[in-house]
Structures are given as structure tokens and as C-alpha cells.
C-alpha positions as CSV (number, residue, x, y, z in Angstrom):
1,X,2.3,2.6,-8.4
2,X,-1.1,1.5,-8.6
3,X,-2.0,3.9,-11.3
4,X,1.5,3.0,-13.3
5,X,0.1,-0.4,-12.9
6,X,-3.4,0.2,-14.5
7,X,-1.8,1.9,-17.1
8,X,0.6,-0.8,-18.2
9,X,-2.2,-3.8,-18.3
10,X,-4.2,-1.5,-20.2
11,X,-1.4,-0.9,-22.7
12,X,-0.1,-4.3,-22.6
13,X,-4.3,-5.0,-24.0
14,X,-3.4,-2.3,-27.0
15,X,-5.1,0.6,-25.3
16,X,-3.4,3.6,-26.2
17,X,-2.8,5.2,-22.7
18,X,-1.7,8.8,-21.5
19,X,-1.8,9.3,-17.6
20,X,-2.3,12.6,-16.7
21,X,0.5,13.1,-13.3
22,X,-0.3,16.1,-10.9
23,X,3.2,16.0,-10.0
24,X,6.4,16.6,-12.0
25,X,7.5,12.9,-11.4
26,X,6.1,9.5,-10.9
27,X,5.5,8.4,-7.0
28,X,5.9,11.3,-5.1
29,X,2.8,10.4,-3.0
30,X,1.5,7.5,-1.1
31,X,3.9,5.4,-3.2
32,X,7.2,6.9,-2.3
33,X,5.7,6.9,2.1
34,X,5.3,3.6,2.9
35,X,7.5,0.2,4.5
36,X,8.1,-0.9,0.9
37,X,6.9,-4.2,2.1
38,X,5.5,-7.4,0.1
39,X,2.7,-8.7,2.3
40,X,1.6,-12.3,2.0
41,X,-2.1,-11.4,2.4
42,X,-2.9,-13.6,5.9
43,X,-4.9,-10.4,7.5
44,X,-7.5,-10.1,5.5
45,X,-11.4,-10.8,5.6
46,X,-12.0,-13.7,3.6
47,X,-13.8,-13.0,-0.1
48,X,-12.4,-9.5,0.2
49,X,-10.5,-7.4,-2.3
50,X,-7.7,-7.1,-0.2
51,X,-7.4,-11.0,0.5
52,X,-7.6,-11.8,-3.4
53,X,-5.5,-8.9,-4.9
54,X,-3.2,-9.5,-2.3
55,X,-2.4,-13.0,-2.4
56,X,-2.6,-13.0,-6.3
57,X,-0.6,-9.6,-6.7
58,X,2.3,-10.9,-4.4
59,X,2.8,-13.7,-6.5
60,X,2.7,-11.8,-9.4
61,X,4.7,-9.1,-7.9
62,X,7.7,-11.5,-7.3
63,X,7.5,-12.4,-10.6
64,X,7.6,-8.9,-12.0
65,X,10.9,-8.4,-9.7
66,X,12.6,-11.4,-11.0
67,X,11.9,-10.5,-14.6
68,X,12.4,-6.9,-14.6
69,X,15.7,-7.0,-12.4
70,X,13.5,-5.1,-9.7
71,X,15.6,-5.2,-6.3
72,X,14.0,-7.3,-3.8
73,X,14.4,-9.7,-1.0
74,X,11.9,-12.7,0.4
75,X,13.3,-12.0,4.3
76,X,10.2,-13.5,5.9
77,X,8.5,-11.6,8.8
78,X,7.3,-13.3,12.7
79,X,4.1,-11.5,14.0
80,X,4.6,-11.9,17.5
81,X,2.5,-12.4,20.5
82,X,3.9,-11.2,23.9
83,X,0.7,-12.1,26.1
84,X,-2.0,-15.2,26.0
85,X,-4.5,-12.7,24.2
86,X,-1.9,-11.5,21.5
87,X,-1.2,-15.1,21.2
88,X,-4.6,-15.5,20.3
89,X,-5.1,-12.9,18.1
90,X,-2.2,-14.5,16.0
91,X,-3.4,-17.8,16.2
92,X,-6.5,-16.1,14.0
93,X,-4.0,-14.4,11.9
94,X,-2.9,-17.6,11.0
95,X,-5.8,-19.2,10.3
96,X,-7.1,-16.6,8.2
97,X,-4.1,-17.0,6.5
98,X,-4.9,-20.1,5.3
99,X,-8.4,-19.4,4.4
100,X,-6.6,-16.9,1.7
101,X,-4.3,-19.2,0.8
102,X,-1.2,-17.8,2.2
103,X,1.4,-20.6,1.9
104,X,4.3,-21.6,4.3
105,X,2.4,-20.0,7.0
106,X,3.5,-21.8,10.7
107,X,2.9,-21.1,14.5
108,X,6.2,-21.0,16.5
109,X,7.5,-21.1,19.9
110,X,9.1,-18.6,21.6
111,X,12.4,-20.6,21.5
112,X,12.3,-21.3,17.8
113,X,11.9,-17.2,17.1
114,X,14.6,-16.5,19.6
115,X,16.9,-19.0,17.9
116,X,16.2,-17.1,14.8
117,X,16.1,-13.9,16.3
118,X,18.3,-13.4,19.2
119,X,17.1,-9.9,20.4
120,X,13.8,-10.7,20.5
121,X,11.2,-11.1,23.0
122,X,7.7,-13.3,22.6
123,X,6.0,-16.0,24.1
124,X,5.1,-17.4,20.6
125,X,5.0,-16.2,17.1
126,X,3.6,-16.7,13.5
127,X,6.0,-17.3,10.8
128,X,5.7,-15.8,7.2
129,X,8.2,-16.8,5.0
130,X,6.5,-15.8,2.0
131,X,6.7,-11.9,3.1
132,X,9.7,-9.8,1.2
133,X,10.5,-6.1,0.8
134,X,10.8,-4.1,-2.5
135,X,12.6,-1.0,-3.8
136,X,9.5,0.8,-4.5
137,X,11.0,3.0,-6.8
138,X,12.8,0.6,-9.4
139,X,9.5,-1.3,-9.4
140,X,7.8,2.0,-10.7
141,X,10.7,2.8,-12.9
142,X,9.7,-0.9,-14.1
143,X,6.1,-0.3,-15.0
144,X,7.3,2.9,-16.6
145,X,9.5,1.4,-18.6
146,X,6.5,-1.4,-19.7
147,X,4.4,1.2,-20.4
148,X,6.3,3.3,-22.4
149,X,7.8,0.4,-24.0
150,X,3.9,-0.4,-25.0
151,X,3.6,2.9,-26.4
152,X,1.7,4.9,-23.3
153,X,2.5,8.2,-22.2
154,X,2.7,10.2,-19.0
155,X,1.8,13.8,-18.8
156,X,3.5,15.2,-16.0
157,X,2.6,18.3,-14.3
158,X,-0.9,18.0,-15.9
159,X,-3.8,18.0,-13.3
160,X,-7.5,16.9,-13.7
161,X,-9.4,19.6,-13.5
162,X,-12.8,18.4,-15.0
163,X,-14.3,15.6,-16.8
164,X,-17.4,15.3,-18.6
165,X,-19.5,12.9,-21.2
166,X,-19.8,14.1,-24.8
167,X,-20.9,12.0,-27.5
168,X,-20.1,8.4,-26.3
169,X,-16.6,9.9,-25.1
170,X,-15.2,11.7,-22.0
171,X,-13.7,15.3,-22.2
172,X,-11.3,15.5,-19.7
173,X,-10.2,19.1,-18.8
174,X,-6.4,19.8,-17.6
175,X,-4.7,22.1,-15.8
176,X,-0.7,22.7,-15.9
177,X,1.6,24.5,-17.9
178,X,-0.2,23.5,-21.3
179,X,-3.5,23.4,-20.1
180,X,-6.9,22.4,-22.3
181,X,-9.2,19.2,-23.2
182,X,-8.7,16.3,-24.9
183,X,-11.2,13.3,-25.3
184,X,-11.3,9.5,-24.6
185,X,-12.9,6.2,-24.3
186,X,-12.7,5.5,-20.9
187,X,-11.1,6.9,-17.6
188,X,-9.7,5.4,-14.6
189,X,-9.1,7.4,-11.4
190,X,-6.5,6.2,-9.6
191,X,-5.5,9.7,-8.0
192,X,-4.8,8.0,-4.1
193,X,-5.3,10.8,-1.7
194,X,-6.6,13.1,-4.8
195,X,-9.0,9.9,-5.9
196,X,-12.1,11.5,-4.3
197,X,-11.4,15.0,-5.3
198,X,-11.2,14.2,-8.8
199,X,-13.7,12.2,-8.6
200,X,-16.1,15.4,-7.5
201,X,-14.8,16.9,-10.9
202,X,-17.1,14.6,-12.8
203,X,-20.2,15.5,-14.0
204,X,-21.5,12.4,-14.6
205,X,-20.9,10.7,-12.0
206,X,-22.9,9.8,-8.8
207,X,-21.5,12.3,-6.2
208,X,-23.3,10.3,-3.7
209,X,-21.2,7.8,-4.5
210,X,-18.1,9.6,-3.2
211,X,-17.0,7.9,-0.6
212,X,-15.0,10.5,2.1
213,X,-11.9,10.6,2.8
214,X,-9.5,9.8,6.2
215,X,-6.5,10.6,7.0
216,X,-4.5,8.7,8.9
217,X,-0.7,9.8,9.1
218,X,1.7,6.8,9.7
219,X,5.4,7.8,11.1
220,X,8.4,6.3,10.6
221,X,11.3,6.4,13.1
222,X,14.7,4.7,12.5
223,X,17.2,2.8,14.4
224,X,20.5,5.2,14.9
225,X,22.4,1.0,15.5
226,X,23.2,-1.8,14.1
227,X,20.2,-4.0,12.6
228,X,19.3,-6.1,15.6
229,X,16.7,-8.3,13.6
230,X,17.1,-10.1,10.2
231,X,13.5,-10.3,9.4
232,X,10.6,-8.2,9.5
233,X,8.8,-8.1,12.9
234,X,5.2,-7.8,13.6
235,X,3.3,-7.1,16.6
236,X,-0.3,-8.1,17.1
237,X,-2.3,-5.8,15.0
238,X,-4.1,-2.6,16.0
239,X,-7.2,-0.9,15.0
240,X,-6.6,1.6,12.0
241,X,-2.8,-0.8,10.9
242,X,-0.8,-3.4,11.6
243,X,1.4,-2.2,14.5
244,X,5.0,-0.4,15.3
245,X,7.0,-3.2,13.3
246,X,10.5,-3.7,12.6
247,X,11.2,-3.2,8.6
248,X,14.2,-3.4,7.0
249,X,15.5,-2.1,3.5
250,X,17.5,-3.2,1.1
251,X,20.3,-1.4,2.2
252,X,20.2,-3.1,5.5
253,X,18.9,-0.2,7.4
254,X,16.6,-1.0,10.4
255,X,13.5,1.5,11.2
256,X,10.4,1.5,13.3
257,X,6.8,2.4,12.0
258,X,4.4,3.1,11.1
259,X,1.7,3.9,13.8
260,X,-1.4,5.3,13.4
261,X,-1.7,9.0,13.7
262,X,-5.5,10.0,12.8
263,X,-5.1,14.0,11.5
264,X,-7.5,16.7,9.4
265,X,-5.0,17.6,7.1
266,X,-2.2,16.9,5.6
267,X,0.9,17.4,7.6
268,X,4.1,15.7,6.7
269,X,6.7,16.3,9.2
270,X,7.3,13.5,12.4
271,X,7.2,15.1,15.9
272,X,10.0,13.8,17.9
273,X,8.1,13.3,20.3
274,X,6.1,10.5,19.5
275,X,9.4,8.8,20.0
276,X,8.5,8.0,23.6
277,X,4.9,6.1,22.4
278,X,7.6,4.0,19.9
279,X,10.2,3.4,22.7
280,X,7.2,1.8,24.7
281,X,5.4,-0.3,22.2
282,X,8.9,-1.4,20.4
283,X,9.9,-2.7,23.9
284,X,6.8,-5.1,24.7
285,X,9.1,-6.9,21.8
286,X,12.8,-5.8,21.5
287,X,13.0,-5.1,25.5
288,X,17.2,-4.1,25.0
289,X,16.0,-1.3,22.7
290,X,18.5,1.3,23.5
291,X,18.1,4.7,24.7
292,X,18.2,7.6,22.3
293,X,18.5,5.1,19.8
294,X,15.3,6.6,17.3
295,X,15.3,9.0,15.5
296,X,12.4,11.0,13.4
297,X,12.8,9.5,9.8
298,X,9.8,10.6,7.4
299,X,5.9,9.5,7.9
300,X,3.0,8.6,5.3
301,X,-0.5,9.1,4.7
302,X,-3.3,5.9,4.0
303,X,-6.3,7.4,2.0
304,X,-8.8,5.7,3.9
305,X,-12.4,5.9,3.8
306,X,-13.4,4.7,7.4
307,X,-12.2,6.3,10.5
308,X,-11.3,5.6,14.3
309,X,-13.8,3.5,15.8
310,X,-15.3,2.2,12.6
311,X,-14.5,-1.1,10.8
312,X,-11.7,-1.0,8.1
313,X,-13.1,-0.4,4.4
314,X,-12.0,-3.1,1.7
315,X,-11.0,-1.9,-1.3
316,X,-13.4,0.5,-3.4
317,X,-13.0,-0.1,-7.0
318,X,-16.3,1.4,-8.9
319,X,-16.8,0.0,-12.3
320,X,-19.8,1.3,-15.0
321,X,-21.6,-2.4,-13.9
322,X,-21.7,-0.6,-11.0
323,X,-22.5,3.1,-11.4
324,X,-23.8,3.3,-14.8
325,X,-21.5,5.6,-16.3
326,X,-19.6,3.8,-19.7
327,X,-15.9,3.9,-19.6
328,X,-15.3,5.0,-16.0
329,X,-13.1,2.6,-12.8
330,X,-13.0,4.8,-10.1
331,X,-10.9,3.7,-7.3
332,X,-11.0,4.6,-3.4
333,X,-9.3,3.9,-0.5
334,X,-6.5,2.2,-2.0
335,X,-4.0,1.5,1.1
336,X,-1.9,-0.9,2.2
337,X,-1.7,-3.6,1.1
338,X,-2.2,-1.7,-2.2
339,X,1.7,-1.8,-3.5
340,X,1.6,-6.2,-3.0
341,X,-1.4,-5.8,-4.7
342,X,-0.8,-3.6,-7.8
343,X,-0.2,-5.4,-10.4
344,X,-3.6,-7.8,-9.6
345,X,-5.5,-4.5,-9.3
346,X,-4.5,-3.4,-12.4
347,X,-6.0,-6.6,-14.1
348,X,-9.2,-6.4,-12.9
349,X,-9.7,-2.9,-13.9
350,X,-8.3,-3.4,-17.3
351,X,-11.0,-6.0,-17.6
352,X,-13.4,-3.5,-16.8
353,X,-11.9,-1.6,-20.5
């Protein structure tokens, strides 16, 4: 989605843009494997990436929905403390929050969550009512539909194999079905888990600048029941995400997820077993969690570029100022909150056109 945004504010500024799509359809990766939330940007460092394309994307995002007829819901969402220590961690949440100019953001009481929210446990609790969910998919149908509209084209089943300066323009190489090279004024890599990879097919640019690449596998289980919440439920935070929270869809279903699950290689399927880590941490929160009430649903993979034990990476967006290569955004470690962030992502690389 991030891509399919980059591409429609670059054709919505003329450009004539073809995305080249590995795939043979649009968000098959990272974008269709995630909680298809809208965050309001209250955990993030202040002056980073994430806090301003976050805050600013959400807005914008919520707009997009209501003009595009994009199915979406502003539910809210209570991070929740269950301890003095988580209640303190939240307390920063919210503070940070309004550092990044997150609005409507308000500590709680245990009493007032519990009147909202029946089923759950907390001693206090941080209230979000600018936090929604999204049908990921109609929003990229959306952007598709802009872009098209605008004249762009996607190329599906067309990999980037190579890319390469020539004359003031880049020779891109690509693989596929009807393979060859064609030439342009500027690139973008917005390739998500395949960002860094392509990037190493470029001659020109810095390798060393490549950041690596993480892997850390996210799970999903759902709820076989009857939605016990009606808005999204937090836990503290913990290192590498957010924490085992309660999302919802817009078809009312209830699941769990996602965790962090740090891996070598891509791998896909959700071992049932990690069921018993859920039932413990889901619990601390929703205590009358039934028994043998989860069960495996699908899991997702954040492209980032720090690891266990290290301190999360913003953003990476690499323009020429940067580098020193004309006509050439690379982008890295684009997670969550990447999808609340797409559309402001996509103007500041446009500008960089």
C-alpha cells in the first residue's frame, strides 16, 4: 500500500508512472498481514518519521476513506495498565502523545474502562478515540483506482531484476513473462520485505548503505466467541511491537495478535502452540478468556532493520540529497505504523521527484 501510495501522488503531480509488481496482484505482502488498524501516532519518538507521517497520514487517511467510500470505523482503542509500572509506562504513552499532537487523548480509571468495557480487566487505562480500523484492501483498490484514473500503470508479474544509470536516466531491467529494459527519470523502491534486495540490484547505489534486514513474524490468533470488547485493546508495549491486543474487523470478528516472533526466514504458517503464550498474556487483561477459545488464524512479517535487544529503527527513507544518486527514494524498514502512514509517506517522496 505504501508503494500504490507513492505512485498515486506521483501521478496525481503528472508523472507518468508504471509500478513494476513481483506478484500477480496488488498487496499480497506485508499489506494484506497486518491488524488493518489506523493508529493515532501517540508511541512514537518525538521529531521522528514515524510520529509525523503518522499523525499527518491518519488524518489524511480518514479523509481518503470518507471520500473514496473506503470501509472504515473510528472504534477508539484503551491501552491498558494492569500493574503500577504498566501504569506508568502508559502515563508516558500519553504524554508522548501529546508531544505528536495526538488529539482526544485521556487517562482513565479502571472503573470508567470497565463501564465501557465490561470484560475487561485494568487498574487504569489510556483512551484513544482517534484510533479506527480499515479494510486494507478496498483502501488499495482506492489508490489503484486514483492511479489509474491519473493515467499510471501496474505491471504485474514483472520483477526488478537490475537497475542501472545511463545517460541522465535509469535502465531498469525486468524479469517475468515479458521480460527486458526500459528507461526512466527516477525510481522509487518501495519493495517492503524485497526493498533491500532490490536495492543490491543497483549499480549505482551505495551498497554500504543497505541497511539489513529483520524478520520478525507477528501471529494472529482469533476468538472462536462472541466479540467480548467493542474497542481495540492495548497492553503496555513490548520490545520489538505493541503487545497481544484485541482487534476487531469490520465484520465484527474479534482476534488476538500479533506478538513478536523473531525468525531467519520466511515462514508463514502459526504453530498452535503459541496459543498457550496468548492465553497467558491475553489474561493479565481479559481474565474470563475461555478455554479452547483461539484458534491459529494467519501471521505477518515487519521488515525491520534492527533486531532483538537493539533500539527500534525509525523510518529509512533515502533520498539523492542524501546519497547522491539523481532520481532515486529508496525506502527501508517500512512497518507498522506504515499503512496510517501511507498516504503522508507518499508526499514526501513525491517531493523528492
Amino acid at each position: 500500500m505504501v508503494g500504490l501510495a507513492v505512485a498515486r501522488a506521483a501521478a496525481l503531480r503528472g508523472h507518468e508512472v508504471i509500478i513494476a509488481e513481483a506478484a500477480n496482484a496488488i498487496g499480497t505482502g506485508i499489506s494484506s498481514r497486518n491488524s488493518e488498524v489506523i493508529h493515532a501516532g501517540m508511541y512514537y519518538p518525538t521529531g521522528s518519521l514515524r510520529a509525523k507521517h503518522c499523525v499527518n497520514g491518519r488524518r489524511l487517511l480518514f479523509a481518503f476513506c470518507a471520500s473514496h467510500g473506503v470501509p472504515h470505523r473510528k472504534c477508539g482503542k484503551l491501552i491498558v495498565a494492569t500493574d503500577a509500572v504498566e501504569t506508568e509506562k502508559i502515563e508516558a504513552i500519553a504524554a508522548q502523545g501529546k508531544i505528536n499532537d495526538v488529539e482526544g487523548l485521556t487517562m482513565i480509571t479502571a472503573g470508567q474502562a470497565r463501564a465501557w468495557e465490561p470484560q475487561l480487566f485494568c487498574t487504569a487505562a489510556l483512551n484513544s478515540p482517534e484510533t479506527g480500523i480499515i479494510d486494507a484492501h478496498a483502501y488499495m483498490l482506492a489508490l489503484r483506482g486514483d492511479i489509474e484514473d491519473a493515467g499510471g500503470v501496474i505491471a504485474f508479474n514483472t520483477p526488478v531484476t537490475g537497475a542501472r544509470r545511463k545517460d541522465g536516466q535509469w535502465v531498469v531491467t525486468f524479469g517475468g513473462h515479458e521480460a527486458g529494459e526500459f528507461e526512466f527519470d527516477a525510481v522509487v523502491n518501495c519493495a517492503g520485505l524485497r526493498a533491500q534486495s532490490v536495492a543490491k540490484t543497483m549499480d549505482d547505489y551505495p551498497q554500504e548503505r543497505v541497511p539489513k534486514l529483520v524478520l520478525a513474524k507477528g501471529n494472529y490468533f482469533s476468538f472462536t466467541g462472541k466479540p467480548a470488547f467493542s474497542r481495540l485493546i492495548y497492553p503496555a508495549p513490548v520490545h520489538g511491537g505493541l503487545g497481544v491486543h484485541v482487534t476487531l474487523d469490520l465484520a465484527g470478528r474479534m482476534r488476538f495478535g500479533p506478538d513478536v516472533e523473531w525468525i531467519d526466514t520466511e515462514y508463514y504458517p502459526v504453530d498452535p502452540k503459541r496459543a498457550d503464550v496468548f492465553y497467558e498474556r491475553i489474561r493479565t487483561y481479559f481474565p474470563a478468556l475461555p478455554d479452547a477459545s483461539l484458534a491459529p488464524d494467519y501471521s505477518g512479517i515487519r521488515p525491520k532493520i534492527t533486531g532483538p535487544g537493539e533500539p527500534a529503527a525509525d523510518f529509512l527513507i533515502d533520498p539523492p540529497s542524501r546519497h547522491g544518486v539523481p532520481g532515486l527514494v529508496q525506502m527501508f524498514g517500512i512497518e507498522s505504523p506504515g499503512l496510517t502512514s501511507s498516504l503522508s509517506l507518499a508526499e514526501e517522496v513525491a517531493g523528492y521527484l
